[in-house]
N, CA and C atoms of all chains as a GROMACS GRO file, in nm:
protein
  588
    1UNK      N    1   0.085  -0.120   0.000
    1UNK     CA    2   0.000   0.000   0.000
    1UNK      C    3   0.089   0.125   0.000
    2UNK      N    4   0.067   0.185  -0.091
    2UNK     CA    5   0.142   0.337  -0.128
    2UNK      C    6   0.051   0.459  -0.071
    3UNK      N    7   0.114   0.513   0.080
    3UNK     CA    8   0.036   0.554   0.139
    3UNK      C    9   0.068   0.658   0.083
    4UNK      N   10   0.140   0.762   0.080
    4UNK     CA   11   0.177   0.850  -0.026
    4UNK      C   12   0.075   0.893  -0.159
    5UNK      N   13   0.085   0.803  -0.234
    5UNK     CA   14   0.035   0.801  -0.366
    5UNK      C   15  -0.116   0.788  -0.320
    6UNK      N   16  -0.208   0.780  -0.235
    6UNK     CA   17  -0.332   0.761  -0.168
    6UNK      C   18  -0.361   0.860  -0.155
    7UNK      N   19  -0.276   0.989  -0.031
    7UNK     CA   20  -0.317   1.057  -0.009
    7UNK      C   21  -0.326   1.178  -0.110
    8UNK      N   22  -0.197   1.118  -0.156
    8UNK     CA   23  -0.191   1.278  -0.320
    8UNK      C   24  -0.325   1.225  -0.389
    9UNK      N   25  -0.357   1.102  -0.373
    9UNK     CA   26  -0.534   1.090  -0.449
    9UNK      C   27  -0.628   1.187  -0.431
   10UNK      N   28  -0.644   1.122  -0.275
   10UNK     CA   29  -0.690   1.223  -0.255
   10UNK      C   30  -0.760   1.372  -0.206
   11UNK      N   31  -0.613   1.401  -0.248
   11UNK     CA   32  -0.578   1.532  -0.214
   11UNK      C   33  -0.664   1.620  -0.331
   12UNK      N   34  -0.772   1.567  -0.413
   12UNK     CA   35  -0.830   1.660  -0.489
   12UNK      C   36  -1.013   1.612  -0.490
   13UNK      N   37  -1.078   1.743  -0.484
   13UNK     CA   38  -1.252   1.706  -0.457
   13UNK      C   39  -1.260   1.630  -0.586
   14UNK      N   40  -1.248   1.611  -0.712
   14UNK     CA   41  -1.269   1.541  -0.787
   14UNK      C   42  -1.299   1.443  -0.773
   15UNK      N   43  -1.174   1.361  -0.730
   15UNK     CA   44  -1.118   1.277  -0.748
   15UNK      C   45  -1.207   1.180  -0.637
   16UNK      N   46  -1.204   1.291  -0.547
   16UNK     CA   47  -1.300   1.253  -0.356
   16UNK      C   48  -1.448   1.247  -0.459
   17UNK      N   49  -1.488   1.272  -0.539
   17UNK     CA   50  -1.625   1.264  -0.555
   17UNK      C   51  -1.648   1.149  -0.681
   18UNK      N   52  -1.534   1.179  -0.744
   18UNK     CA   53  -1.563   1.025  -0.852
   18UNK      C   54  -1.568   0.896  -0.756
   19UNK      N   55  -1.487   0.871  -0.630
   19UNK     CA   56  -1.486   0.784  -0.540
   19UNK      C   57  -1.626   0.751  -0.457
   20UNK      N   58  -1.698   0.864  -0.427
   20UNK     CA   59  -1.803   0.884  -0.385
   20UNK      C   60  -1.905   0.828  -0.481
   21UNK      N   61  -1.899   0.887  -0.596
   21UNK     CA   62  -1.964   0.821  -0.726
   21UNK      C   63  -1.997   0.667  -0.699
   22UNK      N   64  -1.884   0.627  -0.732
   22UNK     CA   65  -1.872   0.499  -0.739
   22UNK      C   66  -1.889   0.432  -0.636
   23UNK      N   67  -1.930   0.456  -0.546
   23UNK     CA   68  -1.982   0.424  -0.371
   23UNK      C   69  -2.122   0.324  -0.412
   24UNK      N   70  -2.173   0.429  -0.479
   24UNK     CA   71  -2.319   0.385  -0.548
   24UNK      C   72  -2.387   0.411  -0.656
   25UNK      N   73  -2.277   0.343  -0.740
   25UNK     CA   74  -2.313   0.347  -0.871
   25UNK      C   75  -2.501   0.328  -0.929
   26UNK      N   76  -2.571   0.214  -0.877
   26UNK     CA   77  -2.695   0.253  -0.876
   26UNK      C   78  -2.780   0.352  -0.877
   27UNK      N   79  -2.770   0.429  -0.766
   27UNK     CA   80  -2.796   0.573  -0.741
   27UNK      C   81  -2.762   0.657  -0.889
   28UNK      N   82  -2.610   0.654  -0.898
   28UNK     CA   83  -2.530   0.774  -0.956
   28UNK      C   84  -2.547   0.748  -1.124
   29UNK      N   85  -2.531   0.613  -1.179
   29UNK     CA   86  -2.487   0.558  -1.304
   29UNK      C   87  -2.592   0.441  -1.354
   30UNK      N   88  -2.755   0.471  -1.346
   30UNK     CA   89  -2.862   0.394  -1.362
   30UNK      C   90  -2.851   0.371  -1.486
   31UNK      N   91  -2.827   0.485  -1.566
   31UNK     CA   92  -2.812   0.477  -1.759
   31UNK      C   93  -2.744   0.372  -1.778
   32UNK      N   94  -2.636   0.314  -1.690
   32UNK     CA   95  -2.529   0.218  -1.783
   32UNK      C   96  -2.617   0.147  -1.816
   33UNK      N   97  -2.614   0.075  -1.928
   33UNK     CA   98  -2.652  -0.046  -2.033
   33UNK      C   99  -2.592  -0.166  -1.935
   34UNK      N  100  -2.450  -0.178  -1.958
   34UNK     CA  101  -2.403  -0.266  -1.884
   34UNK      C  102  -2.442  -0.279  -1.792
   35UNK      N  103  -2.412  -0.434  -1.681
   35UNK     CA  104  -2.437  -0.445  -1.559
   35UNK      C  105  -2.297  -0.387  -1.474
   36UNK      N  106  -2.379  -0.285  -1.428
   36UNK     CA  107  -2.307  -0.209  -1.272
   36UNK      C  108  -2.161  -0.311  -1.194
   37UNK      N  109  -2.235  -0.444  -1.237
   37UNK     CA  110  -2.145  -0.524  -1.138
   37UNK      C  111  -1.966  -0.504  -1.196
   38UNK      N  112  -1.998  -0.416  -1.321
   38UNK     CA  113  -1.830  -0.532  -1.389
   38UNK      C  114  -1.757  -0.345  -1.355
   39UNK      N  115  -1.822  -0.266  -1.294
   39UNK     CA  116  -1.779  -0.136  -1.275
   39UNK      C  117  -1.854  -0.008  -1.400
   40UNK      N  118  -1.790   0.091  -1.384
   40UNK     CA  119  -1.891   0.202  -1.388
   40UNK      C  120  -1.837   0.247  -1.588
   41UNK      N  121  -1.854   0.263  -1.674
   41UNK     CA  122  -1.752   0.322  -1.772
   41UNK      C  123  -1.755   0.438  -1.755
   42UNK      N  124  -1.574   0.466  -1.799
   42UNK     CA  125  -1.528   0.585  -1.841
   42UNK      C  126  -1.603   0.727  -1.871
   43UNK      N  127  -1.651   0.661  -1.993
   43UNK     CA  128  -1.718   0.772  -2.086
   43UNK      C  129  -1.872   0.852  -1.993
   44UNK      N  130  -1.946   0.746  -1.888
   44UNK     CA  131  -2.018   0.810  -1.825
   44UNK      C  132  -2.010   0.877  -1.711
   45UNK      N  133  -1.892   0.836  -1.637
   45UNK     CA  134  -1.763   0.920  -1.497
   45UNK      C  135  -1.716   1.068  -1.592
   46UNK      N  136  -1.709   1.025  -1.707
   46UNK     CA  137  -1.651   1.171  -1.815
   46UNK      C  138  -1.793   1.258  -1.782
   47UNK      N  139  -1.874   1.241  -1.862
   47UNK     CA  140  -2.002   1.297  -1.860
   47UNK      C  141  -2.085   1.360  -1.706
   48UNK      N  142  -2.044   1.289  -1.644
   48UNK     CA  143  -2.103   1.278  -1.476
   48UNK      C  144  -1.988   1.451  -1.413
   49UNK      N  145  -1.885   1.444  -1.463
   49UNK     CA  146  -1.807   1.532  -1.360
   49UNK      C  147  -1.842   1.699  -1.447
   50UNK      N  148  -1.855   1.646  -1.622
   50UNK     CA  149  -1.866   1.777  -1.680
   50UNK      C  150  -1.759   1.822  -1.698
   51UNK      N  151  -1.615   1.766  -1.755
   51UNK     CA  152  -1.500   1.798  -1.719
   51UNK      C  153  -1.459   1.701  -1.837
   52UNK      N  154  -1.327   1.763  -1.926
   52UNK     CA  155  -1.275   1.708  -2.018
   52UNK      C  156  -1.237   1.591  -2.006
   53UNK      N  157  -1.270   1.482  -2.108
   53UNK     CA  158  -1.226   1.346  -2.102
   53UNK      C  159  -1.115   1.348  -2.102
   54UNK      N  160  -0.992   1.420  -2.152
   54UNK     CA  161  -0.820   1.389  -2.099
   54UNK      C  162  -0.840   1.417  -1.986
   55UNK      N  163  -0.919   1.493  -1.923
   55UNK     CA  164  -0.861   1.566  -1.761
   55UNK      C  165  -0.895   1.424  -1.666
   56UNK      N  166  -1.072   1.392  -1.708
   56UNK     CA  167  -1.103   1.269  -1.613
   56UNK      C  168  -0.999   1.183  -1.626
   57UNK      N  169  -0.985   1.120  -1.789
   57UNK     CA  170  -0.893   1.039  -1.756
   57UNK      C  171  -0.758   1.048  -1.663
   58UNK      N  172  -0.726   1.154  -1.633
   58UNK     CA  173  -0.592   1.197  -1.569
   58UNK      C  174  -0.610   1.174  -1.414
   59UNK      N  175  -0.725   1.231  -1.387
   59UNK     CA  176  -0.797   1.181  -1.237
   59UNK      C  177  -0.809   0.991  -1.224
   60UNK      N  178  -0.887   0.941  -1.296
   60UNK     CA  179  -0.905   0.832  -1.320
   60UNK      C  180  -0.769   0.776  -1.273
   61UNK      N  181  -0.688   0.801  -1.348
   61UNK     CA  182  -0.536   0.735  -1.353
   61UNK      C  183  -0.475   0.716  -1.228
   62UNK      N  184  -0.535   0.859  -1.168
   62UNK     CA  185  -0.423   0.879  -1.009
   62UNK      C  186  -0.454   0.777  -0.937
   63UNK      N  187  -0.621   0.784  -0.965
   63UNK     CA  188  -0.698   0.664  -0.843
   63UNK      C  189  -0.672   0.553  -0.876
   64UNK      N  190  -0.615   0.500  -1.012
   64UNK     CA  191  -0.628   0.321  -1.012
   64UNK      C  192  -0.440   0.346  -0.970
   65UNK      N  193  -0.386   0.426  -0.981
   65UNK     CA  194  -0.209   0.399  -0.985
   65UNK      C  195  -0.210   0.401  -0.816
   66UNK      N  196  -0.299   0.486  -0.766
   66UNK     CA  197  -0.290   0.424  -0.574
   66UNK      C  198  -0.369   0.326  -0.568
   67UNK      N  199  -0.428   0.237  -0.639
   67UNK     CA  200  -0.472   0.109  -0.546
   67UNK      C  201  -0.631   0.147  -0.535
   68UNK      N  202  -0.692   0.288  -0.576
   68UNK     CA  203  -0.825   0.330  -0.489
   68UNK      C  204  -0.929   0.278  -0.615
   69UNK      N  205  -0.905   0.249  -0.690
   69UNK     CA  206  -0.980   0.182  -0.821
   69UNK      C  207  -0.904   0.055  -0.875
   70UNK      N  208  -1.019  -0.034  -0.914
   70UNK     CA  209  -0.987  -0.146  -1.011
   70UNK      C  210  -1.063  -0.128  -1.148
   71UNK      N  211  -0.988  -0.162  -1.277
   71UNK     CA  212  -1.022  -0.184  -1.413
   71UNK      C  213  -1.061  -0.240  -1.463
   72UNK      N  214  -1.145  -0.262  -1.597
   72UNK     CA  215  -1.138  -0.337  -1.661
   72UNK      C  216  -1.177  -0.297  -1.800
   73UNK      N  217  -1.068  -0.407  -1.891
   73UNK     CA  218  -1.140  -0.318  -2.045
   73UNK      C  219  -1.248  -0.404  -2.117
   74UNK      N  220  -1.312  -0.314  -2.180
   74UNK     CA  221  -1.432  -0.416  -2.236
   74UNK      C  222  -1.461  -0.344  -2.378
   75UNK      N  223  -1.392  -0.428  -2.461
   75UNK     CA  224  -1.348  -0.336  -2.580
   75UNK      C  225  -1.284  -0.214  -2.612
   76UNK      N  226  -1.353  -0.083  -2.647
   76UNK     CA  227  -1.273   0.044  -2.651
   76UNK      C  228  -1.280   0.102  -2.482
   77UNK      N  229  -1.384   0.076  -2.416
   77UNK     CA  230  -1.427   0.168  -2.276
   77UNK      C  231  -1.360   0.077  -2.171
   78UNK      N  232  -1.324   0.153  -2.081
   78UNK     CA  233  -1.295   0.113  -1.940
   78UNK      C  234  -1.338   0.142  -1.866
   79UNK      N  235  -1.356   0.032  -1.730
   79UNK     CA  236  -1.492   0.019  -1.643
   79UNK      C  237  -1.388   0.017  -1.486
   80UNK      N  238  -1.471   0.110  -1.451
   80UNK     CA  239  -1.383   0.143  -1.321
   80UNK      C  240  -1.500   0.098  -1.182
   81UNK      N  241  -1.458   0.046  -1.075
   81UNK     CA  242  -1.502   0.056  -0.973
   81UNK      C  243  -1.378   0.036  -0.848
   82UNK      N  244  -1.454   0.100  -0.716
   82UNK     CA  245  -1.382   0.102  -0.580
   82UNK      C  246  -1.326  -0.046  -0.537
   83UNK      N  247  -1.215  -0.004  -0.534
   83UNK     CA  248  -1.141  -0.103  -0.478
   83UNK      C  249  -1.139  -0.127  -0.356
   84UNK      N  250  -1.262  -0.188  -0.287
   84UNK     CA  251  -1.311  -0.155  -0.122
   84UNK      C  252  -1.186  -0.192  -0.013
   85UNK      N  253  -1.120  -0.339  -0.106
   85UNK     CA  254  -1.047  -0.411   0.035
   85UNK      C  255  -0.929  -0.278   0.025
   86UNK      N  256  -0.863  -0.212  -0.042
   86UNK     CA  257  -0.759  -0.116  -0.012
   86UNK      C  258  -0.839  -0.025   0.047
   87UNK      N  259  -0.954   0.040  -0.003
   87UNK     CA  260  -0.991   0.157   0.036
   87UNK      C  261  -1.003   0.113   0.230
   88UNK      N  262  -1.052  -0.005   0.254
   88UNK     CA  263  -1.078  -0.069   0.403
   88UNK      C  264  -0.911  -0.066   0.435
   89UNK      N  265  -0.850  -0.103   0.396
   89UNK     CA  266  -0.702  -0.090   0.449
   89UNK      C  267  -0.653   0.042   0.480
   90UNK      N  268  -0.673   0.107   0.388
   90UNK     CA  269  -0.596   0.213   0.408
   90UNK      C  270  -0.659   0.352   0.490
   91UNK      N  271  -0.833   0.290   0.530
   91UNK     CA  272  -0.875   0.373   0.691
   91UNK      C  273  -0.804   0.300   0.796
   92UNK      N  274  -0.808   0.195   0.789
   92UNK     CA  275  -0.728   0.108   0.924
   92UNK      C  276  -0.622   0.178   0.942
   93UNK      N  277  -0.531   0.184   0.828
   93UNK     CA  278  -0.418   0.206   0.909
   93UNK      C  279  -0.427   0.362   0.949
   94UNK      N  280  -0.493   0.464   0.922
   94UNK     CA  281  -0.500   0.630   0.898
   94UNK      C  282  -0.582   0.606   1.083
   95UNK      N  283  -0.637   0.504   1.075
   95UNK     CA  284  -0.701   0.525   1.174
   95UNK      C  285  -0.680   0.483   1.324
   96UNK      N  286  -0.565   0.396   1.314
   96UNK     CA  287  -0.452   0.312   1.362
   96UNK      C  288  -0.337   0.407   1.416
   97UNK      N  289  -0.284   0.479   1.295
   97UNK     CA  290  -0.163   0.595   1.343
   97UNK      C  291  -0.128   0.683   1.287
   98UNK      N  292  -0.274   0.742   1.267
   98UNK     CA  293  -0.235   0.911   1.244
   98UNK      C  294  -0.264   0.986   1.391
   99UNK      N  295  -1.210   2.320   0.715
   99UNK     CA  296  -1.108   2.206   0.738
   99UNK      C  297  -1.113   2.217   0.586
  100UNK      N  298  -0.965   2.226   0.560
  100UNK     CA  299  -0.915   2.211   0.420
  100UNK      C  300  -0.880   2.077   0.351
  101UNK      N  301  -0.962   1.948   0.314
  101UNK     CA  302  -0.972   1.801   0.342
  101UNK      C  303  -0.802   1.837   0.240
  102UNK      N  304  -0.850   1.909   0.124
  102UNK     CA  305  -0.673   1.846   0.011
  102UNK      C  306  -0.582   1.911   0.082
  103UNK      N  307  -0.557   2.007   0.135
  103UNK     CA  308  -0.480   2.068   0.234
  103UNK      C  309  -0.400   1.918   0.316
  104UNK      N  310  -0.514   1.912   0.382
  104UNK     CA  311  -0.491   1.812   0.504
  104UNK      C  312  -0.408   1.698   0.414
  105UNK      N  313  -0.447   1.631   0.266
  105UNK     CA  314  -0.433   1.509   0.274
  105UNK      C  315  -0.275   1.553   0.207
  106UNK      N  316  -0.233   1.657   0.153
  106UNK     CA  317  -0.110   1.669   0.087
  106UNK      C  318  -0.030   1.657   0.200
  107UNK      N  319   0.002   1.726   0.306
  107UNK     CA  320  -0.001   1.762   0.442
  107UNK      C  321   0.067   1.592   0.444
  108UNK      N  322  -0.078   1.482   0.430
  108UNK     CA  323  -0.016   1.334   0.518
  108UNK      C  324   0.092   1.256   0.395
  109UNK      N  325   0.075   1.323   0.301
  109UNK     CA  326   0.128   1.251   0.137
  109UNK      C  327   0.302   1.269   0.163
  110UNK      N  328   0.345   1.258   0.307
  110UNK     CA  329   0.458   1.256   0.275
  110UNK      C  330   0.460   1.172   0.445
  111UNK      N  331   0.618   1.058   0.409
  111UNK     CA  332   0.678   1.012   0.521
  111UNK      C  333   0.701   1.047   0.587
  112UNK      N  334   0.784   1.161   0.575
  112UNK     CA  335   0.844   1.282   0.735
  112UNK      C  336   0.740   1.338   0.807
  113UNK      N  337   0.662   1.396   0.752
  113UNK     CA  338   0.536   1.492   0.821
  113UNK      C  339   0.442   1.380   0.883
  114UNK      N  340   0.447   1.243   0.847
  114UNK     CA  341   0.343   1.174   0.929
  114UNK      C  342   0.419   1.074   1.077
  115UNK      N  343   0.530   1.084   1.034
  115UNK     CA  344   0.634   1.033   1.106
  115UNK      C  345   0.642   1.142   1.225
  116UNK      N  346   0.651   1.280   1.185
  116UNK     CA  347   0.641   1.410   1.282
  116UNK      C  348   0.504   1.406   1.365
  117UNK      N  349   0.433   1.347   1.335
  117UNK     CA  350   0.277   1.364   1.381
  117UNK      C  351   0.252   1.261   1.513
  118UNK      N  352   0.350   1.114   1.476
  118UNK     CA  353   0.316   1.039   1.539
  118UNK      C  354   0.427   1.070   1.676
  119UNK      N  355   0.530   1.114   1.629
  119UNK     CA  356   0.611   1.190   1.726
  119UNK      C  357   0.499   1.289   1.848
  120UNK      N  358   0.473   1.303   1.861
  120UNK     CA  359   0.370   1.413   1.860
  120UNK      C  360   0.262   1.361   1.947
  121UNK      N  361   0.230   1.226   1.869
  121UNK     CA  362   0.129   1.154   1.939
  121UNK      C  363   0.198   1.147   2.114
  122UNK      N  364   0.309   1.094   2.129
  122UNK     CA  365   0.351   1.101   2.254
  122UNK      C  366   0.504   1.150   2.307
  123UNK      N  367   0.469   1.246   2.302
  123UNK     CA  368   0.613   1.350   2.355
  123UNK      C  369   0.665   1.326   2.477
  124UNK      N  370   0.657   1.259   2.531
  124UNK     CA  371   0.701   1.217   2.687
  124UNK      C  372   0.774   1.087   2.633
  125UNK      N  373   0.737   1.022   2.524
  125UNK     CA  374   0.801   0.925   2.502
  125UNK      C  375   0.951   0.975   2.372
  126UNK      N  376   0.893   1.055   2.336
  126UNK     CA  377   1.010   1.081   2.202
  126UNK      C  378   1.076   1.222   2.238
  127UNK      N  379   1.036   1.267   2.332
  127UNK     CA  380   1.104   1.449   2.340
  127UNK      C  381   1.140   1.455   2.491
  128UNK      N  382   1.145   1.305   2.598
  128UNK     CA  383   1.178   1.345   2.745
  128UNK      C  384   1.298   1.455   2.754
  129UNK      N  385   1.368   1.422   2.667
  129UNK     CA  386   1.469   1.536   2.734
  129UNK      C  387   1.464   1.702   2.699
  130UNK      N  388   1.347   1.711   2.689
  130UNK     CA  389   1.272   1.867   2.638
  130UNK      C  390   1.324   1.953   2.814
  131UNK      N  391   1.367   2.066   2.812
  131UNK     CA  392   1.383   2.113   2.935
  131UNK      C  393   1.217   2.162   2.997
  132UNK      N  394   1.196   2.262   2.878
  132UNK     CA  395   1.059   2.292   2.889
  132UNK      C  396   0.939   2.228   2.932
  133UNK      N  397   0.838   2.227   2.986
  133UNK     CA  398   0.712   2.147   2.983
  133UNK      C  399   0.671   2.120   2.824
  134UNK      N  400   0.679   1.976   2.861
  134UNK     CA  401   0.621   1.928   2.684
  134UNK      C  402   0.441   1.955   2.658
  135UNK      N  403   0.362   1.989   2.797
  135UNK     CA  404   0.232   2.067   2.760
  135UNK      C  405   0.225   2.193   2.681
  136UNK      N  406   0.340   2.204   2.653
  136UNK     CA  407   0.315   2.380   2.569
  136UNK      C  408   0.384   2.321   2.450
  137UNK      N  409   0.410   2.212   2.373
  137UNK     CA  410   0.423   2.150   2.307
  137UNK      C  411   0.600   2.074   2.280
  138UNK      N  412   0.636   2.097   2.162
  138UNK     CA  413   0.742   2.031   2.168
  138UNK      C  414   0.841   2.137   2.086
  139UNK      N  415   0.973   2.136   2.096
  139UNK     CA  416   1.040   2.274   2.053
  139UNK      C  417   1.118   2.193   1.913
  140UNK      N  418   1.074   2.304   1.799
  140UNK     CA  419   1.104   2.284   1.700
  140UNK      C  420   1.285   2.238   1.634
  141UNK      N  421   1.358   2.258   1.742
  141UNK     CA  422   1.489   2.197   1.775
  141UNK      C  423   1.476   2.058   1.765
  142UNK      N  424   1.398   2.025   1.856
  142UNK     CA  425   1.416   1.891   1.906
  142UNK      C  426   1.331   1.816   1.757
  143UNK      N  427   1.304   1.850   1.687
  143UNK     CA  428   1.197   1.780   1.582
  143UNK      C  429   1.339   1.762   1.502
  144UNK      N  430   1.374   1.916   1.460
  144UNK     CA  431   1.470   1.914   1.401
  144UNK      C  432   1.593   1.750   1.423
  145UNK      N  433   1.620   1.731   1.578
  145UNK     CA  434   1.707   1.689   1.562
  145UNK      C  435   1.679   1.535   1.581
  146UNK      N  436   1.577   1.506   1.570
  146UNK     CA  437   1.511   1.395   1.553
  146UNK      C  438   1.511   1.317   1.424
  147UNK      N  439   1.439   1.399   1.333
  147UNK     CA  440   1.461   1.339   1.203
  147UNK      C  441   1.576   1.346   1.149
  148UNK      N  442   1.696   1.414   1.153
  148UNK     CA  443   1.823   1.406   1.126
  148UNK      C  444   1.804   1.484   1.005
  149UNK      N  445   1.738   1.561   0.916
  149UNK     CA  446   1.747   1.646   0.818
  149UNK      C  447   1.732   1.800   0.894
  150UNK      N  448   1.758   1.871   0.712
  150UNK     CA  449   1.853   2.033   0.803
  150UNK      C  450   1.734   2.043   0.891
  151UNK      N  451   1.750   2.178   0.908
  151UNK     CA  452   1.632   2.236   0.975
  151UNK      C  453   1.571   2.328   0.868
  152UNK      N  454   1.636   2.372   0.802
  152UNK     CA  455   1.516   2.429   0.673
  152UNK      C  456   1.403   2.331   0.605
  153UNK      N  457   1.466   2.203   0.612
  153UNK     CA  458   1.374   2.126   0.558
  153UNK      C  459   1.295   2.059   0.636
  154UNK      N  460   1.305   2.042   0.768
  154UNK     CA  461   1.181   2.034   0.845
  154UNK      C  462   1.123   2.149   0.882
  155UNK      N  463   1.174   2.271   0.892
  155UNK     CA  464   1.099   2.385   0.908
  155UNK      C  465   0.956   2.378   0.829
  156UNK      N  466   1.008   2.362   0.671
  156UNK     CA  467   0.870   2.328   0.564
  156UNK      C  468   0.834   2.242   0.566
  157UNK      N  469   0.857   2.135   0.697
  157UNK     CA  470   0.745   2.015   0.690
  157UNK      C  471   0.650   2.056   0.810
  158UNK      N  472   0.712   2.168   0.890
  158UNK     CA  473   0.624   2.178   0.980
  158UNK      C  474   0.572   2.337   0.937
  159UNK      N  475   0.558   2.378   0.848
  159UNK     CA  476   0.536   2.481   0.802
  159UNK      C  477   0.344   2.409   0.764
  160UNK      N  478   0.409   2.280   0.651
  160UNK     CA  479   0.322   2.242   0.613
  160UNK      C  480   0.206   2.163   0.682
  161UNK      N  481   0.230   2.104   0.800
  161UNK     CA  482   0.148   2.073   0.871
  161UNK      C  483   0.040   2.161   0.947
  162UNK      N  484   0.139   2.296   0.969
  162UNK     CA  485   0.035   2.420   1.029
  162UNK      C  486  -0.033   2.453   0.903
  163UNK      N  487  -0.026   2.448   0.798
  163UNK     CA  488  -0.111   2.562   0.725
  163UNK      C  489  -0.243   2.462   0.728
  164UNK      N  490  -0.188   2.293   0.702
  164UNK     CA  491  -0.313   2.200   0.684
  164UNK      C  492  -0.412   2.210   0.791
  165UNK      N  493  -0.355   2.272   0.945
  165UNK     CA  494  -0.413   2.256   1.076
  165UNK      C  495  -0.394   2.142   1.147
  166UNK      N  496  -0.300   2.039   1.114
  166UNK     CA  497  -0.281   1.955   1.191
  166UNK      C  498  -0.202   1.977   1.315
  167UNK      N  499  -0.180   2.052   1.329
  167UNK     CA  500  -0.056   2.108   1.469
  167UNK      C  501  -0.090   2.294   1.459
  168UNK      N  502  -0.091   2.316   1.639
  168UNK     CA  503  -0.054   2.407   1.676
  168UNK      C  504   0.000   2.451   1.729
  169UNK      N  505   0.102   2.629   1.714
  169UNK     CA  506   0.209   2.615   1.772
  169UNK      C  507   0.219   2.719   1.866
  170UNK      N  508   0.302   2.736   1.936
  170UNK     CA  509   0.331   2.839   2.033
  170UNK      C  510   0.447   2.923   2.022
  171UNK      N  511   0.456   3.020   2.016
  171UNK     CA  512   0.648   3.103   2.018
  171UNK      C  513   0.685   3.082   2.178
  172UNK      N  514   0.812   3.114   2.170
  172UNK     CA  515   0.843   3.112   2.322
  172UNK      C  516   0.977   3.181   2.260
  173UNK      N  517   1.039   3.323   2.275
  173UNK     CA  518   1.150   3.350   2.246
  173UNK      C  519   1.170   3.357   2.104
  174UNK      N  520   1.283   3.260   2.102
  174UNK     CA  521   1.384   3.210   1.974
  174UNK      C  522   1.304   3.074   1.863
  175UNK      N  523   1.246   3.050   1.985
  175UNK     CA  524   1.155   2.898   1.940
  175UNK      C  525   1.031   2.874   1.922
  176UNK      N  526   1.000   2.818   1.857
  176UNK     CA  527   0.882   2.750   1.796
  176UNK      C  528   0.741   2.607   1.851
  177UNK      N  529   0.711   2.609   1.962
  177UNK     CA  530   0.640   2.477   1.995
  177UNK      C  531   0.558   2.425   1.901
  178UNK      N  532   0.566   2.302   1.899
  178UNK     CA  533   0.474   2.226   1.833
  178UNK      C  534   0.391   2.098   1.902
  179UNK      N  535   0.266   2.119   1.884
  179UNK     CA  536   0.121   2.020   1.938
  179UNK      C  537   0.065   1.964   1.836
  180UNK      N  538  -0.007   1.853   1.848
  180UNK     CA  539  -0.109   1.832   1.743
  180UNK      C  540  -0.249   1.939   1.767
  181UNK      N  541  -0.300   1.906   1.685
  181UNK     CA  542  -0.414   1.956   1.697
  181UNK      C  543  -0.505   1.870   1.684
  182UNK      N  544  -0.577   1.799   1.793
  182UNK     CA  545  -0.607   1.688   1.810
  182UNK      C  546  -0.752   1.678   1.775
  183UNK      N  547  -0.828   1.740   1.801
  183UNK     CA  548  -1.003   1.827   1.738
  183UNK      C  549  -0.947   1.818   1.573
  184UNK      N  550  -0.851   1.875   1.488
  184UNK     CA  551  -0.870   1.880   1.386
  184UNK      C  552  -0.869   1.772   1.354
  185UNK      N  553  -0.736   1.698   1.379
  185UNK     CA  554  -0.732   1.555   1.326
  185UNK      C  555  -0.825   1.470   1.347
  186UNK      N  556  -0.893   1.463   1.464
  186UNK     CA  557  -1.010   1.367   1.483
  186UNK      C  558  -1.179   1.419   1.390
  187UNK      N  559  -1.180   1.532   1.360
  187UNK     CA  560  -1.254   1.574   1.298
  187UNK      C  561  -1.234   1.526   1.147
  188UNK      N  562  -1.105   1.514   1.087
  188UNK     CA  563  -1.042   1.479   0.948
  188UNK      C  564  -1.111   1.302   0.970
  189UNK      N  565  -1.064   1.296   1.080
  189UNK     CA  566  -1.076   1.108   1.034
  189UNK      C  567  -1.212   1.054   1.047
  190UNK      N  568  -1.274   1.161   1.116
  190UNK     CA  569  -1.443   1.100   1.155
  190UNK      C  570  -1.444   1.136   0.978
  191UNK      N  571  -1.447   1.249   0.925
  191UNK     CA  572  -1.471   1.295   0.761
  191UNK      C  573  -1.470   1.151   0.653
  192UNK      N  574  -1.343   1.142   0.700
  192UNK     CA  575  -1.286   1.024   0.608
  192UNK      C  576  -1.366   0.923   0.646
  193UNK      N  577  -1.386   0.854   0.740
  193UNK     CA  578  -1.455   0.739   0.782
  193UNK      C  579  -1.595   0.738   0.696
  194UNK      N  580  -1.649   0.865   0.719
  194UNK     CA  581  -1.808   0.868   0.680
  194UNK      C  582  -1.793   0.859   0.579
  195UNK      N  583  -1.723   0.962   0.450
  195UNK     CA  584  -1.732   0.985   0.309
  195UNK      C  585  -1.648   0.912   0.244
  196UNK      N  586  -1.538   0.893   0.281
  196UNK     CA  587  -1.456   0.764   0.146
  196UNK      C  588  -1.527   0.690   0.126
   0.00000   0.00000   0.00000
């Protein structure tokens, strides 16, 4: 666990709210076609923030390179959801010894 | 409470390493002449982590602006406390919303 690279996550509301997003995708991402289960796509996290698709993707990136998202590709789109067991790790330890 | 503030603030080894210092000053600063209730003297941080003192100066520069520590002058010197309301306020945050 790259506690470092976590907190520079996030260290930006974006980034804190695409996470939030994806908390409950149901709620947030009902349009997907796909099933919710395999994670959220790209292109509708793009649409959802209102914010340039290079930029999301750039956010996107920070969160899967700390551990705070998992991927997957499914043809051209990529399907993102919370990576709970890190996100559960990495309150333990914040909560442990900060 | 400035949450990206705060989390850039923990996005580094030294400054969280300084914090936990902090956590118990009777155990890491006994030989403080001063009462360690008015916190801990920015010397002794200094000579703890073994880097200059300019460069912990800006780690504890950076911890005050986040609000994780508050400090006291005394003279020549600098005390340093946690700020224990903020931090516990940050982690109840985190707990609820990540």
């Amino acid at each position: 666990m790259d506690i470092d690279a976590i907190h520079k996550a996030l260290a930006n509301p974006v980034r804190r709210q695409i996470l939030q997003w994806l908390k409950e995708p149901q709620h947030h991402f009902s349009e997907q076609d796909h099933p919710l289960e395999m994670g959220v796509c790209c292109k509708l996290i793009d649409q959802k923030t209102g914010l340039s698709q290079s930029t999301v993707s750039a956010h996107l990136a920070t969160l899967q390179r700390a551990g705070l998202v998992n991927t997957r590709r499914v043809g051209q789109w990529i399907f993102f959801q919370r990576n709970e067991e890190a996100i559960h790790a990495f309150l333990a330890q914040l909560n442990d010894g900060l």
